[in-house]
C-alpha positions in Angstrom: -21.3 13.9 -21.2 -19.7 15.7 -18.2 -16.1 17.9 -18.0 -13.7 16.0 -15.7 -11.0 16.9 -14.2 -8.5 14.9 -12.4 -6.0 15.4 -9.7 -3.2 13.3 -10.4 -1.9 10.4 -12.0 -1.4 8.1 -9.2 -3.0 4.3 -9.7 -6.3 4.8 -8.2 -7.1 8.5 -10.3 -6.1 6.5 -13.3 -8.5 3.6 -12.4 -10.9 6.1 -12.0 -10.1 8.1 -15.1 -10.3 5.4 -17.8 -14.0 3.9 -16.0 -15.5 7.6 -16.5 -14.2 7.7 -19.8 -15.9 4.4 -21.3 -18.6 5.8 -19.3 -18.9 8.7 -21.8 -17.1 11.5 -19.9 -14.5 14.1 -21.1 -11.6 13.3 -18.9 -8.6 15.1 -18.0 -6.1 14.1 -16.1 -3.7 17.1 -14.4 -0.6 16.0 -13.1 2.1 17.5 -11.2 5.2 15.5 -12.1 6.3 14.8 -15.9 4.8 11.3 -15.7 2.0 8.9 -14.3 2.2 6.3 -11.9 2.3 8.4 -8.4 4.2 5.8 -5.8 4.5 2.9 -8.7 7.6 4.2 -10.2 10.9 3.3 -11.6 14.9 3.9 -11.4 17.3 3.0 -13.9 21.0 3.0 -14.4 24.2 1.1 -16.0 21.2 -1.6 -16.8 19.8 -1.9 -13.9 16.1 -0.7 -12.9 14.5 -1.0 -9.7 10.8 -0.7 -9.0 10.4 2.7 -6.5 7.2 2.0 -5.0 5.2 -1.4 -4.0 6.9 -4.5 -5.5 4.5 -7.6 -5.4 0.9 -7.5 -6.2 -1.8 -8.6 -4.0 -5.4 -9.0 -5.2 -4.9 -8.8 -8.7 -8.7 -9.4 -9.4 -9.2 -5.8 -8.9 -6.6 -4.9 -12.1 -8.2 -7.7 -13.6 -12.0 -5.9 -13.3 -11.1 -2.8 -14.7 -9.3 -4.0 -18.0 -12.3 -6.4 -18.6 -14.8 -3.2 -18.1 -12.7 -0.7 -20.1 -11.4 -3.1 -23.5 -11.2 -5.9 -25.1 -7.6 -6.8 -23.8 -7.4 -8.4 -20.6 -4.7 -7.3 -18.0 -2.7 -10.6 -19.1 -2.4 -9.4 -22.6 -1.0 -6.3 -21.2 1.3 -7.4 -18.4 2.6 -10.7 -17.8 1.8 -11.9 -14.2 3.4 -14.7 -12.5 2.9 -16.1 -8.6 5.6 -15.8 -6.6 6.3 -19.1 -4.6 7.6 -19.5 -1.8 5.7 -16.2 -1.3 7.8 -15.4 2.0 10.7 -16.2 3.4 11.3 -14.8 7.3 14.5 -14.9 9.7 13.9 -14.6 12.8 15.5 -12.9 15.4 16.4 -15.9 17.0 18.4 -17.3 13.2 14.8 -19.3 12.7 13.9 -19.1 9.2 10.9 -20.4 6.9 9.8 -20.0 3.7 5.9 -20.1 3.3 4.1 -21.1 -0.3 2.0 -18.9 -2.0 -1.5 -19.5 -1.2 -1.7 -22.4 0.0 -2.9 -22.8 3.7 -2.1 -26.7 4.0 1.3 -26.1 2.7 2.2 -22.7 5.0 0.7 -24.4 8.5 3.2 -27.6 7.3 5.9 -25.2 6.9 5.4 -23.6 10.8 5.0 -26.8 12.4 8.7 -28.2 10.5 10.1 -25.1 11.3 9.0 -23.8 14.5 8.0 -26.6 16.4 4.5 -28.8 17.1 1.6 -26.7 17.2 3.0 -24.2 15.7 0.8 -24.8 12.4 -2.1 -25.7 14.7 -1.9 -22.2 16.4 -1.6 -19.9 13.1 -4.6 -22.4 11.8 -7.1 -21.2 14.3 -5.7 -17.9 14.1 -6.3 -17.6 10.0 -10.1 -19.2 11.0 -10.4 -16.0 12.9 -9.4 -13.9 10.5 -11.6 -15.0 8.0 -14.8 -14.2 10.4 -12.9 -10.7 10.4 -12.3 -10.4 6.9 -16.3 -11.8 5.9 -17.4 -9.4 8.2 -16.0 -6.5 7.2 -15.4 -6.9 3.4 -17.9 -5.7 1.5 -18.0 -2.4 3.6 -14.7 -1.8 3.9 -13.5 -2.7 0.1 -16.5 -3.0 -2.0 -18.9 -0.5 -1.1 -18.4 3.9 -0.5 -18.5 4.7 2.8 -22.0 6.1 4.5 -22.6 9.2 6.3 -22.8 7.2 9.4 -20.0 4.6 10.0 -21.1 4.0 13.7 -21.4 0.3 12.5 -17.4 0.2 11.6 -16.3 1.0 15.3 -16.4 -1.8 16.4 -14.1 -4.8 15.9 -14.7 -7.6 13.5 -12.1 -9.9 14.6 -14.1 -12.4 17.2 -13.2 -12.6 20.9 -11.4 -15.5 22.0 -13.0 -17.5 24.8 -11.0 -17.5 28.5 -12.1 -19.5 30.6 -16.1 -18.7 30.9 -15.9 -15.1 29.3 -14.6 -14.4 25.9 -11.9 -11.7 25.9 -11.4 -9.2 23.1 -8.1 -8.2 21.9 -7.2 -4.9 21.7 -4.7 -4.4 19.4 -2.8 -6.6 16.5 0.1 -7.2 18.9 -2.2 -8.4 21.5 -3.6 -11.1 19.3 0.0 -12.6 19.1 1.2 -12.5 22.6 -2.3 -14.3 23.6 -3.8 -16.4 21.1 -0.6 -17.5 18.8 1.9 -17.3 22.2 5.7 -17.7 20.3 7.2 -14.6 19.9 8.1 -15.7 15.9 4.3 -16.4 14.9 3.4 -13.0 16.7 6.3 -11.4 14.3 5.5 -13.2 11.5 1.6 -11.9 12.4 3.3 -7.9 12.8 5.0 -8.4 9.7 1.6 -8.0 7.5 0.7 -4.8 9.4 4.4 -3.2 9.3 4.4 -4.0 5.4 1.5 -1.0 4.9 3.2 0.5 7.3 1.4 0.1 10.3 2.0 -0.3 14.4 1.2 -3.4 15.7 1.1 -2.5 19.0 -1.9 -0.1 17.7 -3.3 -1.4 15.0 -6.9 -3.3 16.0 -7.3 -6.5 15.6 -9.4 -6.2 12.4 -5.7 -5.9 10.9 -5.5 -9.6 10.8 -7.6 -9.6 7.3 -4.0 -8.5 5.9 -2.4 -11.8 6.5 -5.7 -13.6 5.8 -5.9 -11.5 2.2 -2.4 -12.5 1.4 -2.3 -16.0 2.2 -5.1 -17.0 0.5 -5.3 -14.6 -2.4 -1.5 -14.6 -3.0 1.3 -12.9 -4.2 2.0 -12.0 -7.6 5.1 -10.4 -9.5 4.2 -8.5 -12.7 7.6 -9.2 -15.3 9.3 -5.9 -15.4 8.3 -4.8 -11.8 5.1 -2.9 -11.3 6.0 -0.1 -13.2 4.9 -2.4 -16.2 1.7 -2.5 -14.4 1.5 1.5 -14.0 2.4 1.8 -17.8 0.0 -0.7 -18.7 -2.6 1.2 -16.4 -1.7 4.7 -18.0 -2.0 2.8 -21.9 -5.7 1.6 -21.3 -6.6 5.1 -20.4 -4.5 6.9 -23.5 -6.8 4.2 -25.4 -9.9 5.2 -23.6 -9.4 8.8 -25.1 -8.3 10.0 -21.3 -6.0 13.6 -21.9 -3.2 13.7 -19.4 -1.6 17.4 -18.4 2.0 16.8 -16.8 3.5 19.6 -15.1 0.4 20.6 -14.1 0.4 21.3 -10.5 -2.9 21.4 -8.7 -3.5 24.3 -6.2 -6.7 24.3 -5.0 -10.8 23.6 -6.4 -12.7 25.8 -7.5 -15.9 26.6 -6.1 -19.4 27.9 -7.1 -22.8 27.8 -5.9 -21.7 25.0 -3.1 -20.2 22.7 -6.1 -17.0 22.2 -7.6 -16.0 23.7 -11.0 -12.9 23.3 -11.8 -9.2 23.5 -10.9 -7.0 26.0 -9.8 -3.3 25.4 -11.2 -0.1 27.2 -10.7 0.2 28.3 -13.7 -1.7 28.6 -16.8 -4.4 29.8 -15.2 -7.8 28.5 -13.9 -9.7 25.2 -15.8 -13.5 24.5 -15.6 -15.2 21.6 -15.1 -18.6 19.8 -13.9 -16.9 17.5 -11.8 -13.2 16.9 -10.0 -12.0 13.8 -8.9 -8.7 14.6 -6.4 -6.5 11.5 -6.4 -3.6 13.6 -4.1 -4.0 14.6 -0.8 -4.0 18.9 -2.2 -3.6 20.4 1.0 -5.6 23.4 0.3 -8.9 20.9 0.3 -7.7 19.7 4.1 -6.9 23.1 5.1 -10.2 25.0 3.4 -12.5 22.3 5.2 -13.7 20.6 1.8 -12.4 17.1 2.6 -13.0 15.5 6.1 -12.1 12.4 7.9 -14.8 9.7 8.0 -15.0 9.8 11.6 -15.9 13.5 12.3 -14.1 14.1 15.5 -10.6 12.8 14.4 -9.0 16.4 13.4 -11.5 16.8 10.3 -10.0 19.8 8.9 -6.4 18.9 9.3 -3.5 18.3 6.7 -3.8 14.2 5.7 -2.0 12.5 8.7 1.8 12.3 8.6 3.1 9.0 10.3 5.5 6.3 8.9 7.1 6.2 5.4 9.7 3.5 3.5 13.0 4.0 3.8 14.2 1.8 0.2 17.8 1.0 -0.6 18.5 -0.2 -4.4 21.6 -2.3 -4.3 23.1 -3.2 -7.8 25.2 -5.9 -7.0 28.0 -7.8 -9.0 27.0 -11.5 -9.3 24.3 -13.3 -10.4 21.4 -14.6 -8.4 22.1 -18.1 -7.1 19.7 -20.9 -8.2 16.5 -20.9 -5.7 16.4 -17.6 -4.1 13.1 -16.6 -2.3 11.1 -13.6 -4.2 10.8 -11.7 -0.9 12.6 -12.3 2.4 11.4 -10.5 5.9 14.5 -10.4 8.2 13.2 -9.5 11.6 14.1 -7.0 14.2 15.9 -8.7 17.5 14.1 -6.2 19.2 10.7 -5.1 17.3 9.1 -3.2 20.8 12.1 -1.0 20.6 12.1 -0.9 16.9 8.7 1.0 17.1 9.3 3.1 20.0 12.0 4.5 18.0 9.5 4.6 15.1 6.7 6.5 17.5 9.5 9.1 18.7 10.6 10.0 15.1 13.8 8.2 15.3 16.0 5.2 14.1 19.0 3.9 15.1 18.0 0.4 16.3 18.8 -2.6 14.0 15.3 -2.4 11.9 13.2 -4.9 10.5 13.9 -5.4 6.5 12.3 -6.5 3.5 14.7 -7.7 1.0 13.3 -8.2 -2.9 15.3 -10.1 -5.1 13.2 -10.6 -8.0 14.6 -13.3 -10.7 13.8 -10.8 -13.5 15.9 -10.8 -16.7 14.7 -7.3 -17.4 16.2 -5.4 -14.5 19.9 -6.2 -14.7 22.3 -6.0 -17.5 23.0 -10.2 -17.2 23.2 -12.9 -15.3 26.7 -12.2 -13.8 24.7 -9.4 -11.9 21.6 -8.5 -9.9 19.0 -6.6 -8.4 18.3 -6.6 -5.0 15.8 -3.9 -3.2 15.6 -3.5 0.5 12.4 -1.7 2.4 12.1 -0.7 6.2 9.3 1.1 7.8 10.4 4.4 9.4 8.9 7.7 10.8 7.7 10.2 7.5 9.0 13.2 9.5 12.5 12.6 11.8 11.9 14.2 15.2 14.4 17.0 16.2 14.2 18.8 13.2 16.5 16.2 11.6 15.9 16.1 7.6 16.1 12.8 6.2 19.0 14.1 3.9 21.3 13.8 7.4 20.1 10.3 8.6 19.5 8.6 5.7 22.7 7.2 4.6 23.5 5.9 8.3 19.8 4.6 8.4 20.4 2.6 5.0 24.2 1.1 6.4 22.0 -0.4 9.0 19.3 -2.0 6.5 22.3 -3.3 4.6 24.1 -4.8 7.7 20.9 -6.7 8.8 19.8 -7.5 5.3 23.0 -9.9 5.4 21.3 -12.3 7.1 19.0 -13.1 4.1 22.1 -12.4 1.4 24.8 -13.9 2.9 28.6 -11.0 1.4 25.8 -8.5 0.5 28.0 -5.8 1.3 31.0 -7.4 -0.7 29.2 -7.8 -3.6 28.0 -4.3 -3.6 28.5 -2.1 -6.5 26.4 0.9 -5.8 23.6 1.8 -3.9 20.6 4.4 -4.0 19.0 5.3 -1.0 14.8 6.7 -1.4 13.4 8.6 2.1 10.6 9.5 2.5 11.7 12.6 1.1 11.3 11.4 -2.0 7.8 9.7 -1.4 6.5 13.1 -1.1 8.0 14.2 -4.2 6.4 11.3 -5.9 3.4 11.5 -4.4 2.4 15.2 -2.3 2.7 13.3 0.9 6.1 11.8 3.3 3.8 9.2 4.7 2.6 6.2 2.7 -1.5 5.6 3.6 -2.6 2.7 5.4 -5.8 0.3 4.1 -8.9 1.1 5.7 -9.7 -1.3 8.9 -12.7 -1.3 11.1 -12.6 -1.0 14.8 -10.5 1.0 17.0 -13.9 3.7 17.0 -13.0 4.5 13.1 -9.7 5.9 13.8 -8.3 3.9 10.9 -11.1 4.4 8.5 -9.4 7.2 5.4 -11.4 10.3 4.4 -14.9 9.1 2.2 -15.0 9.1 -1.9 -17.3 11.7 -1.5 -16.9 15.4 -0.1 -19.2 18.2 1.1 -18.3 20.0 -1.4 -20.7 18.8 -4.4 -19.0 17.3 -7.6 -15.9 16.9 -5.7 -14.7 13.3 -5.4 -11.6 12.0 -3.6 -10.0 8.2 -5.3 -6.2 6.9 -4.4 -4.3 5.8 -1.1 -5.5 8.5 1.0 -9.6 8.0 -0.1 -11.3 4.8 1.3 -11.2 2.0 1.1 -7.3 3.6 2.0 -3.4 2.8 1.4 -2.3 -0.1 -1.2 -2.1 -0.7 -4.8 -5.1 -2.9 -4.5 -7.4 -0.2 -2.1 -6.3 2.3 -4.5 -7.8 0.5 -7.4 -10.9 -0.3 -5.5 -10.9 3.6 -4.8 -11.1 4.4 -8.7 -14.0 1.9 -9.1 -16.2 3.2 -6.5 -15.7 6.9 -7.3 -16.4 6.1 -10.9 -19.7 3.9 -9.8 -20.5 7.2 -7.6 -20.5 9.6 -10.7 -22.2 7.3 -13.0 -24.9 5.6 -11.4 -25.2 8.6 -8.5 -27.4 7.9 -5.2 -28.3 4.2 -6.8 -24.7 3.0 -6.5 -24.3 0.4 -3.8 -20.8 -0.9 -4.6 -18.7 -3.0 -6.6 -19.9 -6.4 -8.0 
C-alpha cells in the first residue's frame, strides 16, 4: 500500500483518487479551496442556483465506468440522468433557426434539410461519415490509452482528405472543412459551434476537431437533475466511501523531490507532507516553471507556465416568470459576424456582438417555483484582456452584450430580469489555478494540440485533470483519472482503458 498525495479536488483528481483507493492505496487529497469539484461548481441565492462550470454531460459512459469499478452503486443510484432532446437549438445570423434531436443522425440530417434547404442534410451526412474515420482513427490513442514517449504518429491529421478533381485535398483547419466540403455559411457555424464550445478557434483548430460534433451527435447529451454539481457531489461521496481523506485549504506549492522521485508536497502552510507518489490534478506552476512537467510535443515551450488562451465569460440571469411549455435545453445564438468575433478573441478583446450559449434547464431544483426561472448564458472570450485591462473593467459591458444577443433565443429577456451575476475568467482561475479553460486533446496540426502526458520526468509524479491528456472536458478529465490510476497500479504493463 503506497502514500498518495493528491493535488486538488477537481473531477479528474477525484476520479483518480477513489480508483487508487479500491486499489489499496492511502489517499489524500489536498485542496486549495474549502470544497471539491474544481470548474463543476455551484451559485445559489433567493432560491435560485446555477451550475458554475460545464452544464450538460457528454459521454456519460466514462462516469458510468468508474462507479461500477469503485461500489456497488451505479452512477444512476447516485445521480439522476436524463437526455436532453432536442439537444440543440441554433439561430443563425441570418434569423435561421433549428433545433436538432439528441442522438439521433436520421432525425438531425431531417432537421437541416426542413430548415436550411435541400442538401443541406445530405452535406452534414457525408461530413459526420468523415468524422467518424477521424474519430476511429484516433480514439483509442487520444482517449483511451497514456500518451508514448514518441507521439510522431499523432502529427498528422486523422480526418481524411476530400477528393478535387483527380487529387484529394487536405483541409487545414476546422473552418476550412466548412467553407469547402459543407459550403453554407450556417452548416459551417453550426460545425464551429462544437469547437468554440471547448473553447477553441476554428479557424485553427485541425481538422481532427470534427470528432467533437461526431462525439456529441451520436453519444448525446445528457442533463444530470440538479445541474452537474450533483454530479461533482456524487463524485466527491464515492470517494469519502472509498476511505479517500480530503485536506481543504490546503494550498499546494510545489513537489518535493529526492533521489530523482517525488516525495511529497510542499504546502503553504503547515509544513511539508511525504509521500511515495503525487498525482497533480492543477496546473501548480512551480512544476511548469522548475521543468518537472513538459508538453507532449517537446519543442512547444516545454518549460513554460500551462498555456493561457480563451476562458467563459457566464452570466446567471434569475428571471421573474416561469419557463414557457417546450423550451429547448440549450440554445446556440450565433455571431453575425463570427471571423470578426475571433479576431477580437485572438487580440484579447471583445466588443463585437458574440456568439452565446443560452441554458435554460426545466429543473424544479434551481428556482424557488414555477412563476420563475433560471436561465445561464456562456460566451467564449480571451482568459487574459489585452491592454492591461482586468476583467473587473470589461465585464459588465461584455455581459450587456451577451444579454442583448441572447434575446433572440428568449424573446423580453431583459424585461423579465431580476438580477444578474456575471463569472470572468477571473473567477475560473480562482476555481481552478488557471484563467483559461483546457481544450480536449486532438491529433494533427504536428501535436500542437496534444496536453502535457499523465506521466512526468520526475519519477512518482503523475499529472490527471483538464490540463493532463487526454486534455479539457468533464469527460477527458475523467478519462485522465482512469489512466493515471491504471499507470500506478499496473505500472509499465498498462496499455489503456477497456
Amino acid at each position: 500500500m503506497a502514500r498518495i498525495a493528491v493535488i486538488g479536488a477537481g473531477m479528474g483528481a477525484m476520479a483518480a483518487a477513489a480508483r487508487l483507493a479500491v486499489a489499496g492505496h492511502r489517499v489524500t487529497v489536498y485542496e486549495r479551496l474549502a470544497t471539491h469539484g474544481g470548474s463543476v461548481g455551484r451559485f445559489e441565492r433567493d432560491g435560485f442556483a446555477f451550475d458554475t462550470g460545464p452544464g450538460l454531460l457528454h459521454l456519460p459512459a466514462v462516469w458510468r465506468d468508474l462507479f461500477v469499478k469503485t461500489g456497488k452503486e451505479p452512477l444512476e443510484k447516485c445521480v439522476e440522468l436524463t437526455q436532453v432532446d432536442p439537444a440543440n437549438r441554433h439561430v443563425f445570423a441570418d434569423g435561421t433557426d433549428v433545433s436538432l434531436p439528441n442522438a439521433s443522425r436520421a432525425g438531425t440530417l431531417a432537421a437541416l434539410e426542413a430548415a436550411l434547404g435541400p442538401g443541406s442534410g445530405e452535406r452534414w451526412g457525408e461530413f459526420l461519415n468523415r468524422a467518424r474515420d477521424a474519430w476511429e482513427r484516433s480514439r483509442r490513442p487520444l482517449l483511451e490509452e497514456p500518451l508514448p514517449a514518441d507521439t510522431a504518429f499523432l502529427s498528422k491529421d486523422p480526418y481524411p482528405a476530400l477528393r478535387q478533381g483527380l487529387l484529394r485535398r487536405p483541409a487545414r483547419t476546422l473552418a476550412e472543412i466548412g467553407t469547402r466540403e459543407l459550403r453554407d455559411p450556417r452548416l459551417a457555424a453550426l460545425l464551429d459551434s462544437h469547437a468554440v464550445a471547448y473553447g477553441l478557434d476554428p479557424h485553427g483548430a485541425p481538422p481532427s476537431a470534427a470528432v467533437l460534433p461526431y462525439m456529441e451527435q451520436t453519444f448525446g447529451s445528457w442533463y444530470v437533475k440538479g445541474g452537474l454539481r450533483a454530479l461533482a457531489d456524487a463524485v466527491y461521496e464515492r470517494c469519502v466511501a472509498r476511505k479517500v481523506e480530503f485536506v481543504f485549504g490546503a494550498a499546494v506549492t510545489g513537489v518535493l523531490e529526492k533521489d530523482g522521485r517525488a516525495v511529497g508536497l510542499e504546502l503553504d502552510q503547515g509544513g511539508p507532507v511525504e509521500a511515495d507518489m503525487v498525482v497533480s490534478g492543477a496546473p501548480v506552476p512551480s512544476l511548469f516553471e522548475n521543468r518537472i512537467v513538459t508538453w507532449a510535443r517537446p519543442d512547444e515551450r516545454p518549460h513554460a507556465r500551462p498555456r493561457t488562451g480563451t476562458g467563459r465569460l457566464t452570466v446567471h440571469l434569475a428571471l421573474r416568470g416561469g419557463r414557457p411549455a417546450g423550451t429547448v435545453h440549450r440554445t446556440v445564438v450565433h455571431a453575425p459576424d463570427q471571423v470578426a468575433e475571433w479576431d477580437e478573441i485572438r487580440a484579447g478583446r471583445t466588443g463585437s456582438r458574440p456568439t452565446v450559449v443560452v441554458m435554460r434547464p426545466d429543473d424544479p431544483l434551481l428556482r424557488p417555483d414555477d412563476d420563475h426561472e433560471t436561465v445561464t448564458l456562456t460566451s467564449t472570450v480571451p482568459a487574459e484582456p489585452a491592454g492591461g485591462q482586468r476583467w473587473a473593467q470589461i465585464g459588465e459591458g461584455a455581459a450587456d452584450r451577451m444579454v442583448a444577443a441572447a434575446e433572440a433565443a428568449v424573446p423580453g429577456l431583459r424585461e423579465r430580469i431580476l438580477w444578474r451575476v456575471v463569472r470572468t475568467p477571473e473567477d475560473t482561475r480562482h476555481d481552478t489555478a488557471s484563467a483559461a479553460v483546457p481544450a480536449p486533446a486532438l491529433a494533427g496540426a504536428s501535436g500542437t494540440f496534444l496536453p502535457a502526458m499523465n506521466t512526468c520526468p520526475l519519477d512518482g509524479l503523475y499529472l490527471a485533470g483538464g490540463w493532463a491528456h487526454p486534455g479539457g472536458g468533464l469527460a477527458h478529465s475523467g478519462m485522465s483519472g482512469a489512466l493515471v490510476a491504471g499507470l500506478i497500479v499496473e505500472g509499465a504493463d498498462f496499455r489503456g482503458s477497456r
